[in-house]
C-alpha atoms as a printed R data frame, in Angstrom:
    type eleno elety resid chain resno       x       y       z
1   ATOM     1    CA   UNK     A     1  -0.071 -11.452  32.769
2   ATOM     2    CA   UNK     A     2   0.962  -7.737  32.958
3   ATOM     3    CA   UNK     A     3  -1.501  -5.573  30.622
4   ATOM     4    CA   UNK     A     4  -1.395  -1.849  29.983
5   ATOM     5    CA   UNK     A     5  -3.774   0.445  28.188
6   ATOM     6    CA   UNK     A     6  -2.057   2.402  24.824
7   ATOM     7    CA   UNK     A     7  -4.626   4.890  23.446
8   ATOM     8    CA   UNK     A     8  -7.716   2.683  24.381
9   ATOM     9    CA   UNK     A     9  -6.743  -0.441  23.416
10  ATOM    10    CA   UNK     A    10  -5.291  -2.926  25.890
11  ATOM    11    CA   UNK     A    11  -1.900  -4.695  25.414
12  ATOM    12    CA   UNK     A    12   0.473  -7.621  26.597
13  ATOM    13    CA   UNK     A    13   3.767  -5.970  27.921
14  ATOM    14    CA   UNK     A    14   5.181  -9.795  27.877
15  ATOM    15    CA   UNK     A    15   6.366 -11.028  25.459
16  ATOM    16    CA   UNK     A    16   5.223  -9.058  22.299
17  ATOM    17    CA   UNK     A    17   5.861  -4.922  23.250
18  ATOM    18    CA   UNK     A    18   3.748  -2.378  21.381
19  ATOM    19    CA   UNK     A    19   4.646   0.168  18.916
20  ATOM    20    CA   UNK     A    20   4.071   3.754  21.005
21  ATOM    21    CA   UNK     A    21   1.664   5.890  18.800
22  ATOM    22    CA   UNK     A    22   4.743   8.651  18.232
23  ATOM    23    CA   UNK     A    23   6.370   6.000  15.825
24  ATOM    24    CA   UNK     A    24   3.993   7.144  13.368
25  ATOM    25    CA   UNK     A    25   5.976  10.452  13.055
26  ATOM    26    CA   UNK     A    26   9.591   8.159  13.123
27  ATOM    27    CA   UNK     A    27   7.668   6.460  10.132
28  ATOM    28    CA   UNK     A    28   6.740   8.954   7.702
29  ATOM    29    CA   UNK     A    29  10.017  10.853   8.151
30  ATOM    30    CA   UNK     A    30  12.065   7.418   7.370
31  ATOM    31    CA   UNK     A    31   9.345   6.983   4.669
32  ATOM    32    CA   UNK     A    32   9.996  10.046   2.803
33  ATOM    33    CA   UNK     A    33  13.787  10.380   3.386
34  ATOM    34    CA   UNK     A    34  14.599   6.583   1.720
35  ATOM    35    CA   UNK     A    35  12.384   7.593  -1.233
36  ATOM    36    CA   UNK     A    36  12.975  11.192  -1.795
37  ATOM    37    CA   UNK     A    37  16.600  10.754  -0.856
38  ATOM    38    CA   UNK     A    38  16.845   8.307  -3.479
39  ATOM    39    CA   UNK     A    39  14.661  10.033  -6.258
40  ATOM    40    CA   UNK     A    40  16.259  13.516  -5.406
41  ATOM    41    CA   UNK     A    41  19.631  12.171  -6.392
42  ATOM    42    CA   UNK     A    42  18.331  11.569  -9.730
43  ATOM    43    CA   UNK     A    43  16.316  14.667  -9.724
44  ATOM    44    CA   UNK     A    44  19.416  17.262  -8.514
45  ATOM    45    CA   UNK     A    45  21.943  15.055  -9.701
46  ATOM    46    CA   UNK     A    46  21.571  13.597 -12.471
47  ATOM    47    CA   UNK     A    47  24.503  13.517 -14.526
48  ATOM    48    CA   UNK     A    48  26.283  11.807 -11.235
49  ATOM    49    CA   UNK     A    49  23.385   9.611 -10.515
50  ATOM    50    CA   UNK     A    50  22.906   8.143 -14.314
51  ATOM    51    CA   UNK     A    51  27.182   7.903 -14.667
52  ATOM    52    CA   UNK     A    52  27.403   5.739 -11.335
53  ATOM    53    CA   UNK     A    53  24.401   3.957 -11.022
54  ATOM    54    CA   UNK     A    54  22.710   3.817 -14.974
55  ATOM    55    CA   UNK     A    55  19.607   5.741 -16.023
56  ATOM    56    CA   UNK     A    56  16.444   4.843 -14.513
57  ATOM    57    CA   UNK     A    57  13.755   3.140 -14.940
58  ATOM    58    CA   UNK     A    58  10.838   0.316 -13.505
59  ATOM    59    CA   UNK     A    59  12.911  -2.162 -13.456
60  ATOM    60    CA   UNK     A    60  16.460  -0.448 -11.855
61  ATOM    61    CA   UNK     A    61  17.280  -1.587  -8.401
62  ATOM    62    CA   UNK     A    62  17.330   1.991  -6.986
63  ATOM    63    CA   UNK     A    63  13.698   2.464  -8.164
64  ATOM    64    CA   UNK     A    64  12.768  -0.628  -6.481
65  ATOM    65    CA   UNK     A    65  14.382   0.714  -3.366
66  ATOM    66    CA   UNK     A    66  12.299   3.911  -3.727
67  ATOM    67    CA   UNK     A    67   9.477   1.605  -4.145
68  ATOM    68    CA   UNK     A    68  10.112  -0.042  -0.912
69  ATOM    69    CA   UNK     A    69  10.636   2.682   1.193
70  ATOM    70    CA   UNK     A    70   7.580   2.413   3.548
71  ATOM    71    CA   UNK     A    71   8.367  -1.326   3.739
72  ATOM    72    CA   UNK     A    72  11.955  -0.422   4.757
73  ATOM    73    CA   UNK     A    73  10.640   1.832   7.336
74  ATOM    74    CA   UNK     A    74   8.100   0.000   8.704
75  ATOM    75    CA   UNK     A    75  10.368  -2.617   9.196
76  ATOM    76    CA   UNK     A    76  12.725  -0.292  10.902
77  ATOM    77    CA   UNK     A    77  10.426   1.050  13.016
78  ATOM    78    CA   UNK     A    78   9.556  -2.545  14.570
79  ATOM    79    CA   UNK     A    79  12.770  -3.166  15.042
80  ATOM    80    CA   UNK     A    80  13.860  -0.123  16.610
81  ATOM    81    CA   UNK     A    81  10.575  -0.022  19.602
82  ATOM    82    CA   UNK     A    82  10.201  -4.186  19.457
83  ATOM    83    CA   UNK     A    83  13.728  -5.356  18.861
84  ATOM    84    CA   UNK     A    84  13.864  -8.624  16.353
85  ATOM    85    CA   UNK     A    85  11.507 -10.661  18.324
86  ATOM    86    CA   UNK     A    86   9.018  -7.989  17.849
87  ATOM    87    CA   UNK     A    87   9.727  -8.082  13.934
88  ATOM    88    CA   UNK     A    88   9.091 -11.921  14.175
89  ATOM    89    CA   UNK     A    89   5.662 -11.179  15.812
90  ATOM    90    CA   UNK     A    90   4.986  -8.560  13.647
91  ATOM    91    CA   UNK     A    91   5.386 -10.968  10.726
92  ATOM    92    CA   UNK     A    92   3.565 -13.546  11.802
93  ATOM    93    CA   UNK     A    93   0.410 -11.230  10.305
94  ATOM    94    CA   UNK     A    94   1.509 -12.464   6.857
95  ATOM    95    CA   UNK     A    95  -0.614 -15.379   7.741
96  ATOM    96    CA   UNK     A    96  -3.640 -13.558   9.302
97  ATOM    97    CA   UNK     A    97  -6.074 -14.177   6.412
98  ATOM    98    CA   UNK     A    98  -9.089 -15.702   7.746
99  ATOM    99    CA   UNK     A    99 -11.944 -13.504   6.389
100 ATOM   100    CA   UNK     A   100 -15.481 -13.290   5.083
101 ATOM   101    CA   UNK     A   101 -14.942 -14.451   1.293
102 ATOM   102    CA   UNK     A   102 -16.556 -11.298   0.044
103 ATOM   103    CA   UNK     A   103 -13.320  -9.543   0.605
104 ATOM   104    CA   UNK     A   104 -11.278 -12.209  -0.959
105 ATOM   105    CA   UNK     A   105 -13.591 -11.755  -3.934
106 ATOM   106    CA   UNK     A   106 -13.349  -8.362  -4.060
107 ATOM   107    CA   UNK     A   107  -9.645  -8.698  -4.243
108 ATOM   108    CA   UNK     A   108  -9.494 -11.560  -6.862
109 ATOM   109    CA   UNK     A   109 -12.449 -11.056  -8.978
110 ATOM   110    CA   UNK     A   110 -13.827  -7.432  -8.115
111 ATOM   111    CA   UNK     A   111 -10.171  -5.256  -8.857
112 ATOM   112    CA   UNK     A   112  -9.832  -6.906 -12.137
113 ATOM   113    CA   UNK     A   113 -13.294  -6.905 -13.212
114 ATOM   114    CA   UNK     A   114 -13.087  -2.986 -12.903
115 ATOM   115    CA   UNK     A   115 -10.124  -2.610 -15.322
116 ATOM   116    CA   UNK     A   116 -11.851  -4.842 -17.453
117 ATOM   117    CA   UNK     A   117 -15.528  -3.331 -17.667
118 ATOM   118    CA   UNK     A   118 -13.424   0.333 -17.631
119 ATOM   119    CA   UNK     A   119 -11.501  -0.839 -20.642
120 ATOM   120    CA   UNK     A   120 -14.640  -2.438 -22.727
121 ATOM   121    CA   UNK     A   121 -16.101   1.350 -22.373
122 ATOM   122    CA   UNK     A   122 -12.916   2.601 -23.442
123 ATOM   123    CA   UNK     A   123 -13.710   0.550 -26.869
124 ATOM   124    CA   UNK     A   124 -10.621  -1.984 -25.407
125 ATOM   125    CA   UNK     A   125  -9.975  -5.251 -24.841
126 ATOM   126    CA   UNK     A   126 -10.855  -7.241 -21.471
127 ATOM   127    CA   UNK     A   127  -6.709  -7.830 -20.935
128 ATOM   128    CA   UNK     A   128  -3.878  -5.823 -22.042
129 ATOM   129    CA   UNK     A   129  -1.498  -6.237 -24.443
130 ATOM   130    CA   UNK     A   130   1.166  -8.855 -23.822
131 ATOM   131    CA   UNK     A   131   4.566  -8.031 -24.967
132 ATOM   132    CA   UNK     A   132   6.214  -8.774 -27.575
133 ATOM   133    CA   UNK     A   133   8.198 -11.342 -26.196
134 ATOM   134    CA   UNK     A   134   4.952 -13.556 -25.569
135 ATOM   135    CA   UNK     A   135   3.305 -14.664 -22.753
136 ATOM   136    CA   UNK     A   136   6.218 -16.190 -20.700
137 ATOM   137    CA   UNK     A   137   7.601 -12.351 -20.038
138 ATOM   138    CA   UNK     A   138   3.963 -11.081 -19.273
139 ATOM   139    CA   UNK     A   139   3.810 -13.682 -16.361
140 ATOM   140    CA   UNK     A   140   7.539 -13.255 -15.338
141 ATOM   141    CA   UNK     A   141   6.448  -8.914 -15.333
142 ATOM   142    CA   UNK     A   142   3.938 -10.323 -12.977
143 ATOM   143    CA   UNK     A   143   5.643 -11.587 -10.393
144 ATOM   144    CA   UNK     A   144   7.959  -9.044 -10.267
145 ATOM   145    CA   UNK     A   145   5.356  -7.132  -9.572
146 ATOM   146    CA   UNK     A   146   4.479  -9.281  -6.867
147 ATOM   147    CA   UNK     A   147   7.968  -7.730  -5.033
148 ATOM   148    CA   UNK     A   148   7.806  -4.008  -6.009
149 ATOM   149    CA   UNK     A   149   4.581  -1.883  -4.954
150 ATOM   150    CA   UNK     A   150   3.160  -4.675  -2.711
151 ATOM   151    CA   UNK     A   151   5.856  -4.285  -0.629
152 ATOM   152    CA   UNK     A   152   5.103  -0.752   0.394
153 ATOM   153    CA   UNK     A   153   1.897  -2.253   2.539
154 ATOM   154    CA   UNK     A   154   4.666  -3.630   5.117
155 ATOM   155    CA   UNK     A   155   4.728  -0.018   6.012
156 ATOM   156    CA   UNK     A   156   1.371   1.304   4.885
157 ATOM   157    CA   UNK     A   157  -0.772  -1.126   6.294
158 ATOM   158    CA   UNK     A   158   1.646  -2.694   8.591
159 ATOM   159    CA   UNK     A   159   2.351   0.219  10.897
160 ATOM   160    CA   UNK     A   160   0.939   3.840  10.115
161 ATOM   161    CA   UNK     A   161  -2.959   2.019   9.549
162 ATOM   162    CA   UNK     A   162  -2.733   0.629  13.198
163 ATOM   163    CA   UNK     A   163  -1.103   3.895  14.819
164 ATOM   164    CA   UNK     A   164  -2.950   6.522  12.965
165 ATOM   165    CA   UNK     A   165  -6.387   3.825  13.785
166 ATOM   166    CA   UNK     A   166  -5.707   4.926  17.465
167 ATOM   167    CA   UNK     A   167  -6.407   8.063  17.113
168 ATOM   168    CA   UNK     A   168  -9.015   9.122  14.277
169 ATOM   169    CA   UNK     A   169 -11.927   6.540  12.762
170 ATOM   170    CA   UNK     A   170 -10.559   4.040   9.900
171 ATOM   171    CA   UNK     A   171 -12.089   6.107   7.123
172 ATOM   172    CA   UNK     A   172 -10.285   9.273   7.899
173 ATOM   173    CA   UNK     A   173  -7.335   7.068   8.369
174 ATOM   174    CA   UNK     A   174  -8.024   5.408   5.119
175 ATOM   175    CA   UNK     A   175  -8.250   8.972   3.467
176 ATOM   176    CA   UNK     A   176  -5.133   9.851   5.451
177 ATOM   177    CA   UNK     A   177  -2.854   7.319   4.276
178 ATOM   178    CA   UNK     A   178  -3.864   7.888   0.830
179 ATOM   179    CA   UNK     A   179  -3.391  11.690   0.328
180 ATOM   180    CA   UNK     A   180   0.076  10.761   2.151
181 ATOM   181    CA   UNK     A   181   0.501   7.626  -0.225
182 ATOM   182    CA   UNK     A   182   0.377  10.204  -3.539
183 ATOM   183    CA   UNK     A   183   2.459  12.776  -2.301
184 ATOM   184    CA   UNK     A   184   5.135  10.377  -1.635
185 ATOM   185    CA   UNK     A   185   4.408   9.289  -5.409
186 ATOM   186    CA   UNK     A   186   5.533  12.853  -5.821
187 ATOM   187    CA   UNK     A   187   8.884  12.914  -7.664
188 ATOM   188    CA   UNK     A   188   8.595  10.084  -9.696
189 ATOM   189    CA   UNK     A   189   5.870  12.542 -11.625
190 ATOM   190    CA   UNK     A   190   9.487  14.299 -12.469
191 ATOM   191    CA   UNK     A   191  11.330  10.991 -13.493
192 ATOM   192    CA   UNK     A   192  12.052  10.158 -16.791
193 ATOM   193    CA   UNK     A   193  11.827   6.584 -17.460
194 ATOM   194    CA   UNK     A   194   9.297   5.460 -15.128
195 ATOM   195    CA   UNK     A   195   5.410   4.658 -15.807
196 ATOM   196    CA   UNK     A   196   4.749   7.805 -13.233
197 ATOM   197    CA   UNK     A   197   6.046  10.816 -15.575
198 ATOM   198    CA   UNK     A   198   2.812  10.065 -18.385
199 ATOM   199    CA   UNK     A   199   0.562  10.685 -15.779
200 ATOM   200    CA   UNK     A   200  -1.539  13.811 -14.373
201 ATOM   201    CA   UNK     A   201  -1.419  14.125 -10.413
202 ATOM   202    CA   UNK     A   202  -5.002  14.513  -9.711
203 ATOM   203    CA   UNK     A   203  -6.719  11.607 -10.651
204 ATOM   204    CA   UNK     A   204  -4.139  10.017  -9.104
205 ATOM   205    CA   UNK     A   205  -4.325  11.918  -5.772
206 ATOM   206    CA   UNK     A   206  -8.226  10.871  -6.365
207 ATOM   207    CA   UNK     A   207  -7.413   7.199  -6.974
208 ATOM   208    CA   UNK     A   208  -4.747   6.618  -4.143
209 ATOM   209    CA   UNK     A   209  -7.060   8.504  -1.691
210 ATOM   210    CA   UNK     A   210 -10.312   5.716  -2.736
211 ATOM   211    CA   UNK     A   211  -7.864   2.850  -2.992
212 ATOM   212    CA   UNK     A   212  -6.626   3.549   0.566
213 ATOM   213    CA   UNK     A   213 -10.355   3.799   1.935
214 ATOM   214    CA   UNK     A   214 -11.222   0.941   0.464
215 ATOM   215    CA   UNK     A   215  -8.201  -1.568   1.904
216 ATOM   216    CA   UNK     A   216  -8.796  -0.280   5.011
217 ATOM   217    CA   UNK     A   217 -11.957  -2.570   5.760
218 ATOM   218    CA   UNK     A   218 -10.068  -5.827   4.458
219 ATOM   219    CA   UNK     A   219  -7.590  -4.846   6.964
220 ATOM   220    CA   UNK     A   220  -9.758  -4.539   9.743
221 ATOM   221    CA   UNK     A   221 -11.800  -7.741   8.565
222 ATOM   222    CA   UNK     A   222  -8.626  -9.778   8.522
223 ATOM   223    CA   UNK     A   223  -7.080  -8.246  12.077
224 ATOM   224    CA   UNK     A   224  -4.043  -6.318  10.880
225 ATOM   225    CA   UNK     A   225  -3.279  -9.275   8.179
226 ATOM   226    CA   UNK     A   226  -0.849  -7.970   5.699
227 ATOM   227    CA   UNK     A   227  -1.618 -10.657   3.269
228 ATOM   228    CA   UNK     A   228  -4.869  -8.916   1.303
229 ATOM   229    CA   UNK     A   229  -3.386  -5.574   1.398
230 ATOM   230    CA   UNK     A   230  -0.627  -7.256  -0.277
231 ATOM   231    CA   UNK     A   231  -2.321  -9.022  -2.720
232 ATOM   232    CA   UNK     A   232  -4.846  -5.806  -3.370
233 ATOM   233    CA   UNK     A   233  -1.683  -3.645  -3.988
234 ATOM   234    CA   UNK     A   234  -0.891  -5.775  -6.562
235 ATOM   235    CA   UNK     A   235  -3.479  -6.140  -8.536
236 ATOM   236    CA   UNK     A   236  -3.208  -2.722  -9.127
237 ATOM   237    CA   UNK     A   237  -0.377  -2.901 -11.288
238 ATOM   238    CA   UNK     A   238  -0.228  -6.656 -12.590
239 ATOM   239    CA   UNK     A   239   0.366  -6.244 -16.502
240 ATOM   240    CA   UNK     A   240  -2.590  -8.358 -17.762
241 ATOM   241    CA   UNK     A   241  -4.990  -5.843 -16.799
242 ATOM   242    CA   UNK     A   242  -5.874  -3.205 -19.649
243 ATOM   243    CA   UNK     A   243  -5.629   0.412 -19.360
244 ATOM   244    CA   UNK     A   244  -8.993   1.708 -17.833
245 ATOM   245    CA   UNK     A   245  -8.289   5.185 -17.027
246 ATOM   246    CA   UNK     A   246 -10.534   7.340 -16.170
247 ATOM   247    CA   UNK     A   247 -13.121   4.988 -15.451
248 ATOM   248    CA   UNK     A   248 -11.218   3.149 -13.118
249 ATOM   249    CA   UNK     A   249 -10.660   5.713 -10.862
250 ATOM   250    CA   UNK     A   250 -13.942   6.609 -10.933
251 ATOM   251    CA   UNK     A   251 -15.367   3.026 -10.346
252 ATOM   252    CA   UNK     A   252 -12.682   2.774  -7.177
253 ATOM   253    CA   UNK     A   253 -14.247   5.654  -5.841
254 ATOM   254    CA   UNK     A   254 -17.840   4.352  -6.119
255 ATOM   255    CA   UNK     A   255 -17.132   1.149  -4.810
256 ATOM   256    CA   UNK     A   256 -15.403   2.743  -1.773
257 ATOM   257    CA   UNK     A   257 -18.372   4.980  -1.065
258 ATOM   258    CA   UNK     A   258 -20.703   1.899  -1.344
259 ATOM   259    CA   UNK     A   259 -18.375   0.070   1.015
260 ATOM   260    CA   UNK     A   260 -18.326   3.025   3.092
261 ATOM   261    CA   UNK     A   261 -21.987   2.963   3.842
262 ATOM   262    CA   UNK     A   262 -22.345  -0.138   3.810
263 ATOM   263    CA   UNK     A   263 -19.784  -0.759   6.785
264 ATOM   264    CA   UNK     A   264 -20.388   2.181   8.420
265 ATOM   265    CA   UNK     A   265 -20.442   0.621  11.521
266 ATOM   266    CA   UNK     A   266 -16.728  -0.221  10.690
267 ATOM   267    CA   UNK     A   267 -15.572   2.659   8.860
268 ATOM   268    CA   UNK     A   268 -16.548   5.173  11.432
269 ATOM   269    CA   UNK     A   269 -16.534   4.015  14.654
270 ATOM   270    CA   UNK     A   270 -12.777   2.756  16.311
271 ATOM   271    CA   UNK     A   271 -14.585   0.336  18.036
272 ATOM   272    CA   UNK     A   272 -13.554  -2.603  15.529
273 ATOM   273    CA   UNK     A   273 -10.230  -0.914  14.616
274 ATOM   274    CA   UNK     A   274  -7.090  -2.673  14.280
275 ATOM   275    CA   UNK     A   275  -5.021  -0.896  16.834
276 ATOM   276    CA   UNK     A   276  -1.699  -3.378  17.388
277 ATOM   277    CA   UNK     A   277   1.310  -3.041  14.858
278 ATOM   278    CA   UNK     A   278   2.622  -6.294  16.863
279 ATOM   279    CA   UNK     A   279  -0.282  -8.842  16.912
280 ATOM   280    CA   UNK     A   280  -1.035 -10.451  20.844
């Protein structure tokens, strides 16, 4: 069996090929130029964009291809350094989900159990609202939801945590992706019609940066699976949950320091760093 070392961490040349490190920069620029591109032409153009393609909102196909964009060019970025058997590897990690159960209750019962106890100080309820149209539409919101924003970790999770986990710790990396995760975010702070343009960009910028430190030890803890960074990414925005702002953010960002020093020996240390976009 041929092996090679990339950046410390040893690899199978046959028959799975690994991502080079410099595909992180192929990444972010695909990243950013699907989403901008898309949100631009409703920013610059808007008159043009709302006559051919219909104003915008959450539930418009183009915002949904915003949404996807780091999914999109993840994807493209296996295919273009691993070719379509590499994209079949690299979605094999879908099903890489054998973990220690506190992360899968940290996921299931921890996320919502924030917005909850955040909402109760808030004087509100422990769930949201449901529409008007009853319960049937809150469900069918949520899985929608299940095929919007989760998506993203595809690229998030699925290729810039691995290559930017070769070169710094996983908490930097974990702070890196999410100060890159909110600026992306970005223009739809300028977008009429979306969730985004009630919002104030700090917090946010606070919250995405916590949120992204604290994924990054599920990842590692599952090997590179995609499947609790997908289902983590969407309990962020399922509709049953009430509003909790600001304590939510500021609850994220406790439990991610806790986490933090708690795994230290994970969090700042490569050693037990998922380093493969294309699992062996």
């Amino acid at each position: 069996m041929s092996t090679h070392v990339l950046d410390g961490s040893a690899y199978d040349t046959r028959p799975n090929p690994q991502i080079p490190t410099k595909a992180l920069v192929v990444f972010v620029l695909l990243t950013f130029a699907i989403s901008w591109g898309l949100a631009g032409f409703y920013l610059f153009l808007p008159d043009i964009a709302n006559s051919t393609f219909g104003e915008l909102s959450g539930l418009h196909p183009i915002y949904f291809l915003m949404t996807w964009g780091p999914g999109i060019a993840g994807i493209l970025v296996v295919l273009i350094f691993a070719g379509i058997s590499g994209l079949k590897s690299f979605m094999s990690r879908l099903f890489l989900w054998r973990v220690d159960m506190v992360w899968w209750l940290l996921v299931l019962v921890g996320i919502p159990l924030i917005y909850m106890i955040g909402s109760l100080i808030n004087g509100g309820g422990l769930i949201a609202d449901l529409p008007d149209e009853g319960l049937g539409v809150a469900f069918a919101i949520m899985f929608l939801m299940l095929f919007l924003g989760p998506m993203e970790e595809f690229g998030w999770r699925g290729v810039l945590q691995p290559l930017l986990q070769r070169l710094i710790a996983p908490f930097w990396t974990g702070a890196l992706i999410g100060l890159i995760w909110a600026v992306w975010h970005l223009p739809a702070f300028y977008l009429s019609g979306v969730v985004y343009s009630d919002w104030s960009f700090l917090p946010f910028l606070i919250g995405c940066v916590s949120l992204a430190i604290l994924v990054t030890p599920i990842f590692n803890a599952s090997r590179g699976g995609l499947l609790l960074p997908i289902l983590f990414h969407w309990q962020l925005i399922i509709p049953f949950w009430p509003d909790a702002q600001p304590w939510d953010t500021w609850m994220m960002v406790a439990l991610a320091a806790i986490i933090c020093w708690v795994k230290r020996d994970m969090m700042f240390s490569r050693a037990m760093a998922v380093t493969r976009v294309i699992p062996g």
